[in-house]
N, C-alpha and C positions, 0 to 999 in steps of 0.2 A: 858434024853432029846434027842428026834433026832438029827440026824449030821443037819438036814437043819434050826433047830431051833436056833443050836450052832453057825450057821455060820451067819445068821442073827445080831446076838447079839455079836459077835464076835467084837473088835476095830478093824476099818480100814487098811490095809495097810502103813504105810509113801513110798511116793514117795524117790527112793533112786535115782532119775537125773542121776539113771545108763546105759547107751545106751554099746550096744554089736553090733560091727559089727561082721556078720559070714560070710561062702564063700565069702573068699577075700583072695590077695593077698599080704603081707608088706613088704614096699619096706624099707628094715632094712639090712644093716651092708653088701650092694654092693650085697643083694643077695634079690630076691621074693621066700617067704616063703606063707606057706599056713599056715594058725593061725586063732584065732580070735581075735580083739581088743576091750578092754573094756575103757569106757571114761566117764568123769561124767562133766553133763553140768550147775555143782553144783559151783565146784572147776573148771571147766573149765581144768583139769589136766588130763592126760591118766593115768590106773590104772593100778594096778598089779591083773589080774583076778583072779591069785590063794589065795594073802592074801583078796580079798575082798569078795570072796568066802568061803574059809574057815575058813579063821579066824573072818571077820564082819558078816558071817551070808547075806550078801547082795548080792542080784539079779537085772538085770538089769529090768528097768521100758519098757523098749524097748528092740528088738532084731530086725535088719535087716540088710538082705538077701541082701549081695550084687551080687550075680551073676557071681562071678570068676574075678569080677573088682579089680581094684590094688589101695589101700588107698599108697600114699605119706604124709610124711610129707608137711607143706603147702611152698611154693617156696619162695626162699631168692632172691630176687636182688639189689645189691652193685654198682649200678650203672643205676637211673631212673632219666632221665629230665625233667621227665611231662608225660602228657598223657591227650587224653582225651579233648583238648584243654586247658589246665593250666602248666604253667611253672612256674618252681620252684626258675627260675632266676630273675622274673622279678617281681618288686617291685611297687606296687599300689600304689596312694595316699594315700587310706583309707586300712589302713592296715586290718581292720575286713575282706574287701573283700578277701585278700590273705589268710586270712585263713578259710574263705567259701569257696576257691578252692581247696583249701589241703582236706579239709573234702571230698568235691564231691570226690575230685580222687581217696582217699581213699575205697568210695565207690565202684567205677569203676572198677579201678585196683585188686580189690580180686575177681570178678567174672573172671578172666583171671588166677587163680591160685595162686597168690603173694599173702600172706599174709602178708609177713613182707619185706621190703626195708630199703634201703638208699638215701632218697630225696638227688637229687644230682645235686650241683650248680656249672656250667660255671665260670673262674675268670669274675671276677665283682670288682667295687670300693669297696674301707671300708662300702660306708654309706649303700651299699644294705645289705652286711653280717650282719651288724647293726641292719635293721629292720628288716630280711625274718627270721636269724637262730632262734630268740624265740620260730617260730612257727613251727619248722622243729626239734624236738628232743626227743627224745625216746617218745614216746606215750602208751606203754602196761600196767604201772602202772594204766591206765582207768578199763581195763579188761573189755572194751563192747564191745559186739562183733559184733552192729548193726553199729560201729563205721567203721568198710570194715579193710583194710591191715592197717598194724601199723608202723609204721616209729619207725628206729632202732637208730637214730639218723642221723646225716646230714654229708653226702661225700662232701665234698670243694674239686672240684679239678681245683686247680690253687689259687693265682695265682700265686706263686712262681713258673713258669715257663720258656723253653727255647723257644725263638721268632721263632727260625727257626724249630719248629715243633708243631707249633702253633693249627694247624689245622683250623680247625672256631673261637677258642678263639679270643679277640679282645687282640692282643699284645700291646696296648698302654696304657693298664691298668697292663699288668704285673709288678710284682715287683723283685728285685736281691738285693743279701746282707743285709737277715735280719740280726738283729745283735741279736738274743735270741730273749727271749719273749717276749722284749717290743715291735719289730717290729710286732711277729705275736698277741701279744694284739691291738694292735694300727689297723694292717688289719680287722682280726676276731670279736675284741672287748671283754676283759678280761671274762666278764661273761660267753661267748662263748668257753672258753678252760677249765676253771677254773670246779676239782669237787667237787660235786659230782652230778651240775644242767648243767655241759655241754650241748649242744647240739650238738654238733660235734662228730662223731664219724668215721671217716675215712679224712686225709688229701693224696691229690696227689703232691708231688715233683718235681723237675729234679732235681737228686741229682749234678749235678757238676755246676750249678749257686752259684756261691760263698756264703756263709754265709750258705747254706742248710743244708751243712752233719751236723754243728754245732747244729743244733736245733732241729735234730731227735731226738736225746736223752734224750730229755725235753720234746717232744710230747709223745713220749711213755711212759713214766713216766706218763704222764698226765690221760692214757690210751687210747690213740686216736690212732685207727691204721695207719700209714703213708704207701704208696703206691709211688711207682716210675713211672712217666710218662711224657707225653710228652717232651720229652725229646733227646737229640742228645748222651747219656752216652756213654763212651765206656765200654767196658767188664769189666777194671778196676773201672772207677767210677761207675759205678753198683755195682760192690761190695762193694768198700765203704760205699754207701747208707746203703747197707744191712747189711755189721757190723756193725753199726752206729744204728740198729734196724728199717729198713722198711720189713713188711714180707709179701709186694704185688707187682705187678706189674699191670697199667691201662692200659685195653686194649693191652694186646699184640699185635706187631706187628704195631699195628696202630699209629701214632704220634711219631715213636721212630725211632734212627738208624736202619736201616736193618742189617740181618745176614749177616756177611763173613766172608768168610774163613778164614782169618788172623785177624778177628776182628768179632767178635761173639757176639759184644755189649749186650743188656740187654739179649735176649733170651740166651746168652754162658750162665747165671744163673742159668737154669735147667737142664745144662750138668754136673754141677758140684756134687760133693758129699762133706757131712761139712768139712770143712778146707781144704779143698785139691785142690782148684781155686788157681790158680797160683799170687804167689803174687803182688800187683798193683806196678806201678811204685813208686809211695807214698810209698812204702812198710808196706802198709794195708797186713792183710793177707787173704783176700779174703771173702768171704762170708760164715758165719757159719750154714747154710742151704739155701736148696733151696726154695724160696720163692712161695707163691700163686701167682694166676694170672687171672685177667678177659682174657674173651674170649669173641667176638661178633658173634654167629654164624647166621648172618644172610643171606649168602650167597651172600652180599655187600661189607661188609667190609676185609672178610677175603674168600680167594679158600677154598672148602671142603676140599682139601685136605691138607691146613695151619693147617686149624681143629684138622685135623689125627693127621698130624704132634707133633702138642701141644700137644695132648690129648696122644700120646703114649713116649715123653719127661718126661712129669712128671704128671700123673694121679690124683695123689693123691692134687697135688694143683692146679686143673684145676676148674675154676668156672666162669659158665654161665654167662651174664649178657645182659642185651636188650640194653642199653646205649637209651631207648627210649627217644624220646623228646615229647613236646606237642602234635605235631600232628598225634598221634596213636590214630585212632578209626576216625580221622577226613576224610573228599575227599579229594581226589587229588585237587591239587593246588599249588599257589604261599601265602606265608603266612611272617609276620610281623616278626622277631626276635629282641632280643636286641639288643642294640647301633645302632638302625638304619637300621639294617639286615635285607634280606631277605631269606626264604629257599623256596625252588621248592620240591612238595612231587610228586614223580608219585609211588604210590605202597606201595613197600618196602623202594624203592630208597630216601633220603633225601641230597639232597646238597644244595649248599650257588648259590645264584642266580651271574650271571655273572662267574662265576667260576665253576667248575669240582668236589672242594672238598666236600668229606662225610658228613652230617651236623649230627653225631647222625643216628638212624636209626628210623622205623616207623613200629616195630616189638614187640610180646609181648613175653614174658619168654619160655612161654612153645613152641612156633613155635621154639625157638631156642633150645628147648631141643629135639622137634621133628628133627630137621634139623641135630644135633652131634649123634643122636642120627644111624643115615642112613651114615653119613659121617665117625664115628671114627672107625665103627666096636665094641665098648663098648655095654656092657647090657643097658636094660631097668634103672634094677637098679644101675648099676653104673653111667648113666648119671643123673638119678634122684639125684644121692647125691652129682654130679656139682652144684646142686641151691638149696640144703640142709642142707647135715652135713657139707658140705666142709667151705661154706661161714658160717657157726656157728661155726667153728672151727676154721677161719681166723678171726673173728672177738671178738671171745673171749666167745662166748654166752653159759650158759648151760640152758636145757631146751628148745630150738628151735632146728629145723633139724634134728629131730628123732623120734620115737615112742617106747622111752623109757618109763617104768612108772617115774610117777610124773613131765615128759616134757607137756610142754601146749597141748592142742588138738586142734593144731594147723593142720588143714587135708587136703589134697586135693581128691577127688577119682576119678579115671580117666579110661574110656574107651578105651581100646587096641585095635588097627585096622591095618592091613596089605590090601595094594589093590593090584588089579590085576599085577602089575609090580612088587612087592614085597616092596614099598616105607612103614615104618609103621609111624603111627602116634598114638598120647596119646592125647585123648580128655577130658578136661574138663565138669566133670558129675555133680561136687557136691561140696562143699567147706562150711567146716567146720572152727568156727573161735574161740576158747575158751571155746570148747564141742558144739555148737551150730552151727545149720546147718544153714548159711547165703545166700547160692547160691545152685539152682536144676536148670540143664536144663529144665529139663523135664516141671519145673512149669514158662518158661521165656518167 
């Protein structure tokens, strides 16, 4: 029989949903590597090219050409307000409405690079954590990827806080002296901590408001990461927190005692090495490592050169975060907030109307990775894994923040650019969300 007869008559191919990126860059383990990566938008899983190759017999249904561009893992942020016009704080009548906003922003928010967050709520009374955290809790058991960025579950921060470092929180809702769990069921509401349908996944503290340190031990157990913040701690009750099991810190620098010299309050934390912080007056014995830590590099909240500073202290648990609030993507203006509030956006710039202070910023992930990215003197790919491996690794997660096989394909692909001053920036080209390609410049 001819080969053209054979091939006629031949069974079809199966589609093996196998995509090959080639000429590109992976930004894997703090270093760009030239490789290819294979992904199936079957399993939505990155693959092992050599067992799918030789051992299945399977070729990719696609292959392209990325042009020397750099694939990331897709961007973690541990710390989103909103965006887009929808906050996360603020509780509708109709509840379906608040969760037709989570969806849109959802949407929104992964064309900017974030695939996976921490929807993250302002202190608020009981009855709002009540209604909003049902619809704010891990979302990737869907595995749809038309669905945009996927909520990791829900950052509470506050409102176990300290009044005098308030920032824009509304201190009249804060609470002191929980007494265990019933106080934080009673706030949160027990369905809300309880696993394995939590939705909580990240609480912020001030560890020296009475009753706190007690109830670290019971949140972390719970499995919910606890984070130290707004806060006035000194060097010692920081440590306490952290033997006690908190292994973040919110926003550094921002909302907290300042450094000095005879009092090195919360940042003394990344000076230290395990056991060996000097013991607290309590005679705690200090902190048994050194904890993670958001960073705002928005060029607002913190000097480039605070940046430096953090980012060459402790590297390794340095992570991104925008702290954006609703009003990214909106104009400039004066605009509505909780309990009454108002905030003034020019730009970047977000503060509380009548007042000077920060309200949040009005920036997205990746401008902040571009921004440390100029300021710390860090690689490409090391700051890349400030909004990747670091925050998957403070959070507990396996399978996010990497381009391991069998990690979701989760992707971002980003074009490299230096301009005439020598400033570089990473732009968003492409954004993959579960093997599937959800975002193209090029077609926007």
């Amino acid at each position: 029989m001819p080969a053209a007869t054979a091939d006629l008559h031949s069974p079809a191919r199966t589609p093996s949903g196998i995509i090959k990126f080639t000429n590109c860059r992976l930004a894997r383990n703090k270093r760009l590597t030239e490789e290819d990566l294979w992904l199936s938008s079957i399993t939505g899983k990155i693959l092992n090219c050599q067992e799918a190759f030789y051992e299945h017999r399977a070729s990719p249904d696609r292959t392209i050409d990325l042009g020397g561009r750099i694939v990331s893992p897709g961007l973690i942020d541990v710390q989103l307000n909103g965006g887009f016009g929808f906050d996360f704080s603020v509780a509708p009548e109709e509840i379906t409405t608040y969760a037709k906003g989570v969806a849109r922003l959802n949407r929104q928010l992964i064309k900017t690079g974030v695939t996976a967050y921490l929807p993250t709520l302002t202190s608020q009374r009981s009855e709002v954590y009540h209604k909003v955290l049902p619809h704010l809790g891990p979302s990737g058991s869907r595995r749809n990827p038309s669905d945009g960025a996927e909520s990791l579950g829900a950052h509470c921060e506050g409102p176990f806080l300290n009044p005098v470092k308030k920032g824009i929180h509304d201190a009249s809702i804060f609470l002191d002296a929980p007494s265990g769990f019933s106080s934080l069921s009673a706030c949160y509401g027990a369905p809300s901590l309880l696993r394995p349908t939590s939705p909580i996944k990240c609480i912020t503290l001030a560890p020296e408001i009475p009753g706190v340190l007690s109830c670290i031990p019971a949140l972390v157990d719970l499995g919910i990461t606890v984070s130290l913040g707004h806060t006035d701690a000194s060097f010692e009750e920081a440590s306490a927190g952290i033997s006690a099991g908190a292994s973040m810190i919110t926003h550094l620098f921002n909302a907290m005692r300042p450094l000095h010299h005879r009092d090195p309050g919360i940042f003394g934390l990344l000076g230290t090495t395990p056991n060996s912080a000097t013991a607290s007056t309590t005679g705690g014995a200090g902190p048994s490592a050194k904890p993670f830590f958001g960073c705002i590099a928005d060029g607002v909240h913190l000097h480039p050169t605070t940046v430096a500073l953090a980012w060459s202290a402790h590297p390794d648990g340095f992570i991104l975060v925008s702290d954006a609030m609703a009003l990214v993507g909106l104009r400039d203006g004066t605009y509505d907030w909780t309990n009454g509030a108002k905030i003034r956006k020019e730009g970047y710039v977000l503060t509380l109307e009548g007042e000077e202070k920060i309200a949040g910023s009005a920036v997205t992930l990746v401008e902040c990775v571009n921004n440390c990215l100029n300021w710390s003197g860090a690689s490409v790919a090391e700051v890349l894994g400030a909004v990747t491996a670091t925050p998957a690794r403070m959070l507990g997660l396996e399978g996010k923040g990497c381009l391991e096989p069998g990690a979701d394909a989760d992707l971002v692909v980003l074009e490299e650019r230096v301009n005439d001053g020598g400033w570089k920036t990473l732009e968003v080209d492409q954004v993959w969300k579960f093997g599937v390609k959800v975002f193209d410049k090029e077609q926007e």
